[in-house]
C-alpha positions as CSV (number, residue, x, y, z in Angstrom):
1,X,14.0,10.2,9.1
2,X,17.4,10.9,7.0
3,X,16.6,10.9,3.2
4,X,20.0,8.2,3.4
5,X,17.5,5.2,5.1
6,X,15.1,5.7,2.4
7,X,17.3,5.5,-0.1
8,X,18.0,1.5,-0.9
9,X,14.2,1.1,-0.9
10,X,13.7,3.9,-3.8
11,X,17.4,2.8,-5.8
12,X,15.6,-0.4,-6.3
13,X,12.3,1.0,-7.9
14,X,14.4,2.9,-10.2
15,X,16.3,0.0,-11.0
16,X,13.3,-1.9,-11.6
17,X,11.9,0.9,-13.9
18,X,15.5,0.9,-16.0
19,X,15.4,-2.5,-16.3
20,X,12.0,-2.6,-17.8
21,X,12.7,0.3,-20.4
22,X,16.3,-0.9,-21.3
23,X,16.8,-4.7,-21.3
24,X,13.9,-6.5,-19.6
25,X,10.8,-7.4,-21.3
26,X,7.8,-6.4,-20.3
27,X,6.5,-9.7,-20.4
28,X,8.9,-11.5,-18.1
29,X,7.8,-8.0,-15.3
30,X,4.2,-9.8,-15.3
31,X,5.7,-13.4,-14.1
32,X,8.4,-11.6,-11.6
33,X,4.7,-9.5,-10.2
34,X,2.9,-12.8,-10.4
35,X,5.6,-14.7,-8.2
36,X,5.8,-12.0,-5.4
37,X,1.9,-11.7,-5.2
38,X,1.0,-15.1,-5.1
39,X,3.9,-16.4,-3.3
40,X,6.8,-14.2,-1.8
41,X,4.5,-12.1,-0.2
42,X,2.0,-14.2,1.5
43,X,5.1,-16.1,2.9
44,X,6.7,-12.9,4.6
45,X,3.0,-11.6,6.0
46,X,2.9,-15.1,7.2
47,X,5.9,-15.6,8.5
48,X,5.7,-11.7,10.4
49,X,2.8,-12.3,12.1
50,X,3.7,-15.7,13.4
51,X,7.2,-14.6,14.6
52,X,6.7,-11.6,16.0
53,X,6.1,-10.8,19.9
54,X,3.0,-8.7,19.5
55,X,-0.1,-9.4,21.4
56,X,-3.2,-9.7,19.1
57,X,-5.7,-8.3,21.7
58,X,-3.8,-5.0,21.6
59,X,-4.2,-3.7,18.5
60,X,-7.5,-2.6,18.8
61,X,-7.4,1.3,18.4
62,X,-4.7,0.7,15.9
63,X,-5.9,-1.4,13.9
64,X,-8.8,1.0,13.5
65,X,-6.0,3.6,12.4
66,X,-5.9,2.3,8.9
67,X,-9.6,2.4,7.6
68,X,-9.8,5.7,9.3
69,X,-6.9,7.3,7.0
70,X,-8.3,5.6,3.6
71,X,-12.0,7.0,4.9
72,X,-11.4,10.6,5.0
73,X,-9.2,10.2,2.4
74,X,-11.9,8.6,0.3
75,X,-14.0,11.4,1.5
76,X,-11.9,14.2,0.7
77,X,-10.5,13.1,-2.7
78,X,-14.2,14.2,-3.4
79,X,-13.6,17.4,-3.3
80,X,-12.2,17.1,-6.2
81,X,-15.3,17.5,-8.1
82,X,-14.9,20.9,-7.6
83,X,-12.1,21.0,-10.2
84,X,-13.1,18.0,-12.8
85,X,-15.4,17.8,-15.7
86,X,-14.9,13.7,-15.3
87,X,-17.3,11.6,-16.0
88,X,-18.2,9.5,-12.8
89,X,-16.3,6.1,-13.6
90,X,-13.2,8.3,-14.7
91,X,-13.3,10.4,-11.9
92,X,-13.9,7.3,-9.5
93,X,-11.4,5.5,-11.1
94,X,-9.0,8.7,-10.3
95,X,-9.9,8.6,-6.8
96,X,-8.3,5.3,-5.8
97,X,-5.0,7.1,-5.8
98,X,-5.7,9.2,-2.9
99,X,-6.5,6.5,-0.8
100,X,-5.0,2.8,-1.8
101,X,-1.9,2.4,-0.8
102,X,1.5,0.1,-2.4
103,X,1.9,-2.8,0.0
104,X,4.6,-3.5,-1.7
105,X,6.3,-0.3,0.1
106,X,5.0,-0.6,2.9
107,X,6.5,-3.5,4.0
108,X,9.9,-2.9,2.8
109,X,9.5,0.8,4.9
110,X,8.1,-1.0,7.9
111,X,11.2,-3.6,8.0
112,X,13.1,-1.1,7.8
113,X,12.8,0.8,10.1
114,X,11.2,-1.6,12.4
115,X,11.6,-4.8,11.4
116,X,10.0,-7.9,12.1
117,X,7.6,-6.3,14.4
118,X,6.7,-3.4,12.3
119,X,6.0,-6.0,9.5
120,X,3.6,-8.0,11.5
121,X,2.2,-4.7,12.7
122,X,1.6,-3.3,9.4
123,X,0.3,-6.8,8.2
124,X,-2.7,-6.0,10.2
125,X,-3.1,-2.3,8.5
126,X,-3.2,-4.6,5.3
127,X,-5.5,-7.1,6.0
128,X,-8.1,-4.9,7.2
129,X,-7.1,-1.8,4.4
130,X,-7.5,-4.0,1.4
131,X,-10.9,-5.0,1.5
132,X,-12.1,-1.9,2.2
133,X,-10.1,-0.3,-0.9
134,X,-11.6,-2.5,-2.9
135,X,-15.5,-1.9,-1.3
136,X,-14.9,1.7,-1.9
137,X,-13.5,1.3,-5.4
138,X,-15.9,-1.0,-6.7
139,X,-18.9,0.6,-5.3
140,X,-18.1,3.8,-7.1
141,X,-16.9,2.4,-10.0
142,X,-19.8,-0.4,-10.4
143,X,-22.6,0.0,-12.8
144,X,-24.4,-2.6,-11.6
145,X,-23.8,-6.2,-10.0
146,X,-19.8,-6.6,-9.9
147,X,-20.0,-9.6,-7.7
148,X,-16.3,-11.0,-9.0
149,X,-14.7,-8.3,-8.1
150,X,-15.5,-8.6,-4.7
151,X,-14.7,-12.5,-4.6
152,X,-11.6,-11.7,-5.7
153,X,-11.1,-9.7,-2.4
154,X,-11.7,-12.8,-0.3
155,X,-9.3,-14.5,-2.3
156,X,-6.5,-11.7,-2.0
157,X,-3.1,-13.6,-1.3
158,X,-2.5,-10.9,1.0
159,X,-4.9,-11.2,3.1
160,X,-4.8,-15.3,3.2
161,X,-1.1,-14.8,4.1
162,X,-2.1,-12.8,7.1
163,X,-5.5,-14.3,8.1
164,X,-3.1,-18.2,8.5
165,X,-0.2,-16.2,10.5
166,X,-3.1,-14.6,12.8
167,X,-5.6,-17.6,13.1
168,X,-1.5,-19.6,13.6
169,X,-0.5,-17.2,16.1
170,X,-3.9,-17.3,18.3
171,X,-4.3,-21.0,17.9
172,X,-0.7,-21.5,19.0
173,X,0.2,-23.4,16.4
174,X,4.1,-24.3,16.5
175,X,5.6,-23.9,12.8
176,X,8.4,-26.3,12.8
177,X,11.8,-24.8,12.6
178,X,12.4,-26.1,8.6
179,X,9.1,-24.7,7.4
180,X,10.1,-21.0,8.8
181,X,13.2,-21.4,7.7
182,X,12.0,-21.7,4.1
183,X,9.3,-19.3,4.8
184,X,12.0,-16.4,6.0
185,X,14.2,-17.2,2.9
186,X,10.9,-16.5,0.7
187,X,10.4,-13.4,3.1
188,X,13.9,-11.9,2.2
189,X,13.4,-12.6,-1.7
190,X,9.9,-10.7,-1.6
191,X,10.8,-7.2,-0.6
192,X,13.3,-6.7,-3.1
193,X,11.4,-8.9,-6.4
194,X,8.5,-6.5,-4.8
195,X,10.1,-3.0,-5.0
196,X,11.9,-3.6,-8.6
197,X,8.1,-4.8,-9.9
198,X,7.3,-1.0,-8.5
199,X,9.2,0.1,-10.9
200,X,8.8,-2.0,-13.6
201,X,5.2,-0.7,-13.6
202,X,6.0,3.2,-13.7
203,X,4.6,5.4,-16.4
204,X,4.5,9.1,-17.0
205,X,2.0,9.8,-19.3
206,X,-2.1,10.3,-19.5
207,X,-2.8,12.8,-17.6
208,X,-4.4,14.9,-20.7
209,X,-5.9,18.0,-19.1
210,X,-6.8,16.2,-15.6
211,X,-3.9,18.4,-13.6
212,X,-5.7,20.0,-11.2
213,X,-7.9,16.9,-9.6
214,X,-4.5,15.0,-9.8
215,X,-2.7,17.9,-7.9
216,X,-5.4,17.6,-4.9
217,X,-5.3,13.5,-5.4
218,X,-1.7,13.6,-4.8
219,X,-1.8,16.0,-2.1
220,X,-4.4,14.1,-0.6
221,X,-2.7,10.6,-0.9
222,X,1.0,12.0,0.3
223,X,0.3,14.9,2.9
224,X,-3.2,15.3,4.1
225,X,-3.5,11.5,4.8
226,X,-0.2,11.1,6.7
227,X,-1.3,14.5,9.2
228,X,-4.8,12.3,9.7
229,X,-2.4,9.1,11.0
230,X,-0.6,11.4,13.6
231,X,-3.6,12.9,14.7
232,X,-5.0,9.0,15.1
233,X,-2.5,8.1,16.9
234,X,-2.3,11.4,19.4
235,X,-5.9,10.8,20.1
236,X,-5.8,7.0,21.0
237,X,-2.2,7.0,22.4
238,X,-0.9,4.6,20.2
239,X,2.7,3.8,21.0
240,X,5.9,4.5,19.4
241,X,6.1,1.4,16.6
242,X,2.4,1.2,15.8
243,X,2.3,5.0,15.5
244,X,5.5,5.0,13.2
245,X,3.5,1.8,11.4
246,X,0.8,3.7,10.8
247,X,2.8,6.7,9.5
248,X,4.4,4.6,6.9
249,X,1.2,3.6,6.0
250,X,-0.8,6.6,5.1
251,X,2.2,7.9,3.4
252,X,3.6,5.3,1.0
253,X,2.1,6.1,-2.3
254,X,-0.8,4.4,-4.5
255,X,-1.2,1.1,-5.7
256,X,-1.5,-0.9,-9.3
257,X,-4.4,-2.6,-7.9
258,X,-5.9,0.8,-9.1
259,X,-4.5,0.8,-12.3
260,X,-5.8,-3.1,-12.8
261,X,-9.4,-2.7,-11.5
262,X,-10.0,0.8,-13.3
263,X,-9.0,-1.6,-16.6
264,X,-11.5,-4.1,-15.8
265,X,-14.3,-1.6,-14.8
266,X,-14.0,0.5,-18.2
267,X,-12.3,3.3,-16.1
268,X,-9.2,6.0,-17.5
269,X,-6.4,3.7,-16.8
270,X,-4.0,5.4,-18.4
271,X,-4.7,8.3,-16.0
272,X,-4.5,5.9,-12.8
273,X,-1.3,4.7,-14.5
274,X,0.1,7.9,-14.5
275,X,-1.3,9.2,-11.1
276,X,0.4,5.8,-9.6
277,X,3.6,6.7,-10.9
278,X,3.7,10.5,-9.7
279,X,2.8,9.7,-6.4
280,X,5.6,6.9,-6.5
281,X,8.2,9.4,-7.6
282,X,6.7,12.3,-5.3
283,X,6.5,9.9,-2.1
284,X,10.6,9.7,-2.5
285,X,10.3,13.3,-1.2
286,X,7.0,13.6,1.2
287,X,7.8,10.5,2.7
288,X,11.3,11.7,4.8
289,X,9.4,15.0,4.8
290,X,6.7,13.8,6.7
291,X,8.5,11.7,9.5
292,X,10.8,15.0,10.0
293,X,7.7,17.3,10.7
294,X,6.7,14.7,12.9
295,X,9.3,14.1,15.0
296,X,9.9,17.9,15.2
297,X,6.9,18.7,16.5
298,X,5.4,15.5,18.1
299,X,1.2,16.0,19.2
């Protein structure tokens, strides 16, 4: 992958991130994040998955490929331990980085470089990935009964937008023409609105002594997890799209879902901030890194 096809994706998060420090306020950042969640998103999953040409009872092995790579990266951001005094909220709150992922991203990579098909593709990755982000968050995190926070998984508009394209597509169900019309002008508005609220939400500070953890977080979330999707897919025989799919996946950098639930859980936020950020900023590199190793030496 040339550095070049990566480049409009990543000019927009820094545009986003100038815009917020220069001239934008922050409060108007939390309506434009509020829009694209609730709305632009869940129209372009929805639209994807009910336009594309895919067949749903293929997508079995990789589908699978996305809770495998947040799984052992879940397990290996452990290690950490080895190198952290945390205390165990802090340090679980930390370890969300090396295996959530920015959806955001995600999407804009996958239409990208594969377009309506790789969306729909990688809305599966999502549906399925976010829940169990959230199960492995909050049941580290919890100290004691956090039923809301695992409501509010159920009412994820991400996963509603691609549950109605799926249960659509399988059921048949014949959008009319004007609806998908609207829907696919929604679609276009979402990645862009979606990659400038990346930036809008970068900080580079609060790391306070935590450097070493964060190096193996960060190596975890941008390297290690991205080897485990090519290995995935060698081993099933995914094809060419779901494998690049599941590439982009494991290699696009953490969420602010992290950030937000370490808030609300009494984790260090202002660590997860700044973890979010670096592996923002460090996927820019990794990410055309990665797809050259594997195109250059295909398993």
């Amino acid at each position: 992958m040339s550095p070049l096809l990566l480049f409009p994706d990543f000019a927009i998060i820094a545009l986003g991130y100038l815009l917020r420090r220069f001239w934008m306020a922050p409060a108007a950042w939390v309506t434009i994040e509020k829009l694209v969640y609730f709305v632009l998103f869940p129209c372009l999953l929805f639209f994807s998955v009910v336009s594309s040409n895919f067949d749903l009872n293929t997508v079995g092995a990789f589908a699978l490929g996305g809770p495998a790579v947040i799984f052992t990266a879940f397990v290996l951001g452990w290690l950490g331990l080895l190198v952290s005094n945390m205390g165990r909220v802090d340090f679980a709150s930390g370890l969300q980085t090396a295996y959530r992922f920015n959806s955001y991203i995600g999407l804009a990579l996958a239409s990208r470089l594969g377009g309506q098909s790789a969306v729909a593709n990688i809305a599966i990755l999502l549906a399925l990935g976010v829940p169990l982000c959230n199960v492995l968050a909050v049941g580290t995190m919890s100290k004691g009964g956090r039923l809301s926070a695992f409501v509010d998984i159920l009412k994820n508009p991400l996963i509603i937008g691609t549950c109605l394209g799926i249960a659509a597509k399988l059921m048949g169900v014949q959008v009319p023409e004007p609806v998908m019309l609207t829907l696919e002008r929604l679609a276009q508005a979402a990645v862009s609105l979606g990659l400038l609220a990346v930036g809008a939400g970068l900080v580079f500070s609060g790391l306070k002594g935590n450097w070493p953890v964060s190096v193996w977080w960060l190596f975890v979330k941008l390297l290690v997890s991205p080897l485990v999707a090519v290995l995935y897919a060698h081993f099933t025989g995914l094809g060419q799209e779901q494998t690049m799919v599941l590439l982009v996946f494991s290699a696009i950098p953490s969420a602010s879902s992290a950030y937000i639930l370490a808030a609300r859980m009494g984790g260090n936020a202002p660590l997860v901030a700044c973890l979010i950020s670096m592996s923002t900023v460090g996927a820019a590199i990794t990410l055309p890194l990665v797809f050259a190793l594997a195109q250059r030496f295909p398993l």
